[in-house]
C-alpha atoms as an extended CHARMM CRD file, in Angstrom:
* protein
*
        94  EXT
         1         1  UNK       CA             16.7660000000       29.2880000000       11.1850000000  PROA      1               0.0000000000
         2         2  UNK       CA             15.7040000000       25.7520000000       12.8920000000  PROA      2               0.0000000000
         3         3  UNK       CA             13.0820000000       25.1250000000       10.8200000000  PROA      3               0.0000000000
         4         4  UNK       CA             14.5780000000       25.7230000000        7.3890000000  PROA      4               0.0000000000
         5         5  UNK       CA             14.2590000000       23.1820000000        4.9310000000  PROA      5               0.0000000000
         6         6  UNK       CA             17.5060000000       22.4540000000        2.6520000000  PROA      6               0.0000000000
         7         7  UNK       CA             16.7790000000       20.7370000000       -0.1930000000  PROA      7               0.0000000000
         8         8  UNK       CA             18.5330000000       17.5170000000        1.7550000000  PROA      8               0.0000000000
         9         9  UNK       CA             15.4250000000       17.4930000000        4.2160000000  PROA      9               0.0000000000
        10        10  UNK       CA             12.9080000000       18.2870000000        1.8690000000  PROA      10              0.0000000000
        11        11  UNK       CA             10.2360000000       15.5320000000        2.4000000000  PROA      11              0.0000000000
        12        12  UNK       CA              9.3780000000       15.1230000000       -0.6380000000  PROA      12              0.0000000000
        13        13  UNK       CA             10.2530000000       15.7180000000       -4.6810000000  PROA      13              0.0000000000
        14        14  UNK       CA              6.9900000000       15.8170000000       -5.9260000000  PROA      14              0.0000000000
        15        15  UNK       CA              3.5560000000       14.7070000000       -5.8060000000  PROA      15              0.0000000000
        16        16  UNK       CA              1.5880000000       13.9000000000       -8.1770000000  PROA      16              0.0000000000
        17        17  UNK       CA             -1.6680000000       11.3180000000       -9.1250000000  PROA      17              0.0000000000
        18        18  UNK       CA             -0.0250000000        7.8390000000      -10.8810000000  PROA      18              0.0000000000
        19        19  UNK       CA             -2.4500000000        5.4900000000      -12.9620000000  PROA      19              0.0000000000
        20        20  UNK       CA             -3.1350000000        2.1010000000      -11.3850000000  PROA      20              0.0000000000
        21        21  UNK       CA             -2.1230000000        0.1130000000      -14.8540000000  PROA      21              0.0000000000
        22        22  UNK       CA              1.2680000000        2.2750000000      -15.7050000000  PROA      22              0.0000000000
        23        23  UNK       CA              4.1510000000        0.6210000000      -15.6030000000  PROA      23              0.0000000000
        24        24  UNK       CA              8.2480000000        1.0180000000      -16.4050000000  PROA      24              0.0000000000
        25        25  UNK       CA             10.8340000000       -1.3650000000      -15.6740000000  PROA      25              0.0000000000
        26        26  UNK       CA             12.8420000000        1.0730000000      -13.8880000000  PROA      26              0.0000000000
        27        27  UNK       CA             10.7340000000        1.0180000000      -10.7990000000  PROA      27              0.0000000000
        28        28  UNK       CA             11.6840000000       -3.2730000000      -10.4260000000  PROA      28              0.0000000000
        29        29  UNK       CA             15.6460000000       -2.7830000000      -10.9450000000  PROA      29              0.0000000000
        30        30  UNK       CA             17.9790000000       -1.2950000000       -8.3370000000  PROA      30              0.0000000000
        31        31  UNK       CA             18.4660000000        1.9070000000       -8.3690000000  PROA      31              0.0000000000
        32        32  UNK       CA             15.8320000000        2.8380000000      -10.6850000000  PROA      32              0.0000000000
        33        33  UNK       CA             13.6100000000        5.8750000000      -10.2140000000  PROA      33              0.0000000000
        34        34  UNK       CA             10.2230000000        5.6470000000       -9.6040000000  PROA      34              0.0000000000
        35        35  UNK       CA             10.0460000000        9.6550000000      -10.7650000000  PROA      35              0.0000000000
        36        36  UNK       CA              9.6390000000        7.4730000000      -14.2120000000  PROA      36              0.0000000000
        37        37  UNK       CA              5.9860000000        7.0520000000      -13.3030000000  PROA      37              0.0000000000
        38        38  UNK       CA              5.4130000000       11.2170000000      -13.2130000000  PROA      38              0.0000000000
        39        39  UNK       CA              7.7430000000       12.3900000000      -15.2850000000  PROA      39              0.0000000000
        40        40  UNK       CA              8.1060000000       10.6880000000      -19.1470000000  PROA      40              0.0000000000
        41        41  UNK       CA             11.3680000000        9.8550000000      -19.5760000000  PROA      41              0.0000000000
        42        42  UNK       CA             12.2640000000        8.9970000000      -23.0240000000  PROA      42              0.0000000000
        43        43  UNK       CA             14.7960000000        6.6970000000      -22.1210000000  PROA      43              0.0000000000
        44        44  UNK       CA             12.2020000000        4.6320000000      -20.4010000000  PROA      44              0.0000000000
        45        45  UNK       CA             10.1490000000        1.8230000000      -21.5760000000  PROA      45              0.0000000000
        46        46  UNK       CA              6.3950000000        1.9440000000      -20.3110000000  PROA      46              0.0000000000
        47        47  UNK       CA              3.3680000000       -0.9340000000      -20.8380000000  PROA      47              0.0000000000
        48        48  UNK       CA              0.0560000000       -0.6860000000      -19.9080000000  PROA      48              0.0000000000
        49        49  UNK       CA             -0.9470000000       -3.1410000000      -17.1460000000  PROA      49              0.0000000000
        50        50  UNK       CA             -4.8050000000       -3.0860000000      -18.2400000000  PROA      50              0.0000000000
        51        51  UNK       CA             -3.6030000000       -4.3560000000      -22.1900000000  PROA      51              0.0000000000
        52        52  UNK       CA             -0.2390000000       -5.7800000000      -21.4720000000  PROA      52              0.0000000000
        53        53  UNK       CA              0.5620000000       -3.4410000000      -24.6160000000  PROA      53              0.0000000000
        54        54  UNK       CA              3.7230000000       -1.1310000000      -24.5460000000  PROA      54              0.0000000000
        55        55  UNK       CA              2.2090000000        1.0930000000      -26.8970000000  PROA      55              0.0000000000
        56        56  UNK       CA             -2.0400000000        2.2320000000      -26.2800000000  PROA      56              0.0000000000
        57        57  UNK       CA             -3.8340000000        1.5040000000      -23.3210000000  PROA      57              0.0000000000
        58        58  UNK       CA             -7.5400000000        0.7050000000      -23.4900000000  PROA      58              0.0000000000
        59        59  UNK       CA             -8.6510000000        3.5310000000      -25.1980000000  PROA      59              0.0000000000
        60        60  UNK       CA             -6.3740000000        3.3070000000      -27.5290000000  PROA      60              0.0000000000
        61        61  UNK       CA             -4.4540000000        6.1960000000      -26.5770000000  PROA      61              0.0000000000
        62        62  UNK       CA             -0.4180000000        6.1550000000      -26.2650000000  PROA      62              0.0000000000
        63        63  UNK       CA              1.2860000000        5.1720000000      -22.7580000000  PROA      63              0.0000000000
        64        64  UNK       CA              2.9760000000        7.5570000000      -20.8950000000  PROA      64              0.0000000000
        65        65  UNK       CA              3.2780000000        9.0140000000      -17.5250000000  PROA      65              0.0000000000
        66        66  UNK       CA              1.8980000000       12.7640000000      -19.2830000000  PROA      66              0.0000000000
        67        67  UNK       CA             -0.8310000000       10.7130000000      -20.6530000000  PROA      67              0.0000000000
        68        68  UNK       CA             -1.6730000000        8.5310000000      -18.6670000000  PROA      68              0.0000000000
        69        69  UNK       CA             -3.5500000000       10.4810000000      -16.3450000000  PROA      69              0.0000000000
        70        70  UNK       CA             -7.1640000000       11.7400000000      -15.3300000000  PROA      70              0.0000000000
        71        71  UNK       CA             -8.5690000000       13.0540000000      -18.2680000000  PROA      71              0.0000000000
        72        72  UNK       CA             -8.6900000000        9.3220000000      -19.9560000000  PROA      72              0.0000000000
        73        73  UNK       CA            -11.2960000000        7.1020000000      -19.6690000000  PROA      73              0.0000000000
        74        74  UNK       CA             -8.8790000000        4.2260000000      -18.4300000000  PROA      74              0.0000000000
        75        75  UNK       CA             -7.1510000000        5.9450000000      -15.5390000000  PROA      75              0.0000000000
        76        76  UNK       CA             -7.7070000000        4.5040000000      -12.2830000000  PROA      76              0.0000000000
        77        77  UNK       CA             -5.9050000000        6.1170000000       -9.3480000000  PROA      77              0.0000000000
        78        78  UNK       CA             -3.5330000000        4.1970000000       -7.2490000000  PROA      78              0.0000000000
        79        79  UNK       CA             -5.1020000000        6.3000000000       -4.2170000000  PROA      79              0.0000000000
        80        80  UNK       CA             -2.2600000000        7.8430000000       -3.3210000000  PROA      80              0.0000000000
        81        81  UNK       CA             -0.1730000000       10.6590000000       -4.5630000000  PROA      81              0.0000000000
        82        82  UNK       CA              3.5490000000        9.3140000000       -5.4160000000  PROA      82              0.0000000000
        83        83  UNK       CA              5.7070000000       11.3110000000       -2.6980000000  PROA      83              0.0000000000
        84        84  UNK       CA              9.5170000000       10.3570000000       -3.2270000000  PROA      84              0.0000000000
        85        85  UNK       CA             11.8930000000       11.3410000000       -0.8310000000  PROA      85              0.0000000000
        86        86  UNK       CA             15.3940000000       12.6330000000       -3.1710000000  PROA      86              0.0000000000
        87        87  UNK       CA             18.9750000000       13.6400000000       -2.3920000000  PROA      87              0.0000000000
        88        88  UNK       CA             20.1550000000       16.9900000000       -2.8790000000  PROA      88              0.0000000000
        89        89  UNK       CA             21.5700000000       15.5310000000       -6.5320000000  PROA      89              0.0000000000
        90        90  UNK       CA             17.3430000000       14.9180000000       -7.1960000000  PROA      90              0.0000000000
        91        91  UNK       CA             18.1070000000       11.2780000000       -6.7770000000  PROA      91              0.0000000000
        92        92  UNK       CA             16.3260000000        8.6380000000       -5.4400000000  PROA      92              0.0000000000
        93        93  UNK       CA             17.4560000000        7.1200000000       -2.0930000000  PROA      93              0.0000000000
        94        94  UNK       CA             19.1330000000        3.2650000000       -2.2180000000  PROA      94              0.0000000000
């Protein structure tokens, strides 16, 4: 069929809210993935933007992408939904 979609077209992995003051170094190095920032990966090392801490953000609450999300007082939305395009291996793209 023309319009099938393999999973090497697929648009997109995932989507999914992402908090304004999360952060992971492995969005800022090559060939990291920013699926860090939806999915916790405990290989990963996350901070808080809002309290520069790497361990509670403001409401004293532990960091983490399954954390960090609406249901705390501190999450601000980025506005967008994180859409990453992948491989057919589920990596990110270089």
């Amino acid at each position: 069929m023309p319009n099938e979609m393999t999973p090497e077209k697929q648009p997109f992995a995932f989507q999914r809210p992402v908090c304004q003051h999360l952060r992971t170094k492995a969005v800022y190095i090559p060939g990291g993935s920013w699926k860090n920032l939806t999915e916790t990966n405990p290989e990963t090392h996350y901070w808080c933007n809002a309290t520069m801490s790497n361990v509670v953000g403001p409401d004293d609450q532990f960091i983490d992408p399954k954390g960090c999300q609406g249901h705390r007082s501190c999450f601000q939305n980025t506005g967008l939904a994180l859409a990453i395009k992948t491989n057919s291996k589920g990596n990110n793209p270089v």
